[in-house]
Every structure is written in structure tokens, then in C-alpha cells.
N, C-alpha and C positions, 0 to 999 in steps of 0.2 A: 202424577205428572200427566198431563194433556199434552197430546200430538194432534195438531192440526194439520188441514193441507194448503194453510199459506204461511212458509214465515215466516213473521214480521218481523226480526233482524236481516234476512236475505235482500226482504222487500229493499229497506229500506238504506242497505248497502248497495243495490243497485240504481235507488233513486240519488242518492249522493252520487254513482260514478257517473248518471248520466247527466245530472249537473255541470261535473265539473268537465264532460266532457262537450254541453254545450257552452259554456264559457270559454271552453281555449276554442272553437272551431267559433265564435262573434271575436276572440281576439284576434286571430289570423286573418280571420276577414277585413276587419279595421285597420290593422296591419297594412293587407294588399288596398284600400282606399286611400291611406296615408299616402303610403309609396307613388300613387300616382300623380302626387302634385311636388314629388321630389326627382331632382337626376334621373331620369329613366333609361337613354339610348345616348350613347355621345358615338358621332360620327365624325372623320378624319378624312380633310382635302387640304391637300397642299399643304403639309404642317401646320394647318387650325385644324385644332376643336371646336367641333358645334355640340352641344350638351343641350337634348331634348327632355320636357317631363313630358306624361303621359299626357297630361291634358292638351297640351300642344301639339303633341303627333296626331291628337282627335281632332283639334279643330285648325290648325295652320295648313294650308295649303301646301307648302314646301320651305324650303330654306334659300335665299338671296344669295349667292355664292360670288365674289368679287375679288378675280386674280389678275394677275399683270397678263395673262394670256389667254387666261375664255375667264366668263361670268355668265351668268343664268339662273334660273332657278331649277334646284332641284326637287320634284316633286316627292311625295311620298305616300308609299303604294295604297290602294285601295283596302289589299287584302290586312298588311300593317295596322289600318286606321278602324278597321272591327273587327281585329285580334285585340287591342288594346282597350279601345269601348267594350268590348264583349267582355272581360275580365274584370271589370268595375262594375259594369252592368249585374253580373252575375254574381260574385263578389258581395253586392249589396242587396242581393235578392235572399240570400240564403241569410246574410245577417235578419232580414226582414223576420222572414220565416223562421227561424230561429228565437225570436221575441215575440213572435205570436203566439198567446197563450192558446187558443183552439185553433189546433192545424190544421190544415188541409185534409190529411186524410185521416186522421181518427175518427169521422161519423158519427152517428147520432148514438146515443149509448142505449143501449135493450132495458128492457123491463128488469132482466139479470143483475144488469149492472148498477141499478140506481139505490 
């Protein structure tokens, strides 16, 4: 019986879990992309609901508000508007990187390694 010092049942039990462990973390990401063009924030004046998606809280300027006693528009915050951009944005950066076959940081492989 040969003892080496790599196993290749270990190896190759840990190359399966980090699979599947990059596949559920591109699905939760697709997940958090989906969800931002569905119901996102529903806010309440005067007994209406106004039901916001993500993409609207990004790019509308505020909501038209029209009551028997004040109207106006209410804006919506700055900080709101790239909290929710920033989540998408990021969100789809890590799916990126996550489908790139040569990462960012694994570098160039040694004379060792080839």
C-alpha cells in the first residue's frame, strides 16, 4: 500500500463541496437580481398603497401623492437610492466573479505548480 501526501479522494471531495458551494452562492445572487424588478418597498398615505420595485426606487424621482387635503410629491432619499443600486450592483459583481474561470487573485502559477 502507497501513502502519498495528497489524497486524491480528499482532493476531490473538496473540489465537489466547493462547487456546489459556488453554485448556491450564483443562485442567491440571481435570486437578489430577480427580486429587484418584483414588489420591493410598499409605502402607506392616507389608506393607499403605493408598492415600489427596486428599479423604480433607482430611477423615479418620488411618488405623485394626490389627497382631498395636500398633494405633492414625495421624494425618495438619496441614501435609499444607493442602498438599493448598491445591492444589485454588487449582487452581480460577485455572480461575475464567481463565473470567471481565472480569478482575480490566484496569480500566475510557479514552476512548482505546472
Amino acid at each position: 500500500m502507497q501513502t502519498s501526501l495528497t489524497d486524491e479522494r480528499a482532493e476531490q471531495k473538496r473540489a465537489f463541496a466547493n462547487r456546489i458551494k459556488r453554485i448556491v452562492a450564483i443562485v442567491l445572487g440571481a435570486v437578489i437580481l430577480i427580486s429587484f424588478f418584483f414588489p420591493y418597498i410598499q409605502f402607506v398615505f392616507k389608506n393607499t398603497v403605493y408598492s415600489l420595485t427596486g428599479l423604480q426606487l433607482v430611477t423615479v424621482r418620488g411618488m405623485m401623492v394626490r389627497g382631498p387635503q395636500m398633494s405633492g410629491l414625495v421624494t425618495i432619499p438619496l441614501l435609499t437610492r444607493i442602498a438599493v443600486a448598491a445591492g444589485v450592483v454588487l449582487a452581480l459583481a460577485g455572480i461575475v466573479l464567481l463565473l470567471l474561470k481565472n480569478r482575480c487573485g490566484r496569480g500566475r502559477p510557479t514552476s512548482s505548480q505546472e
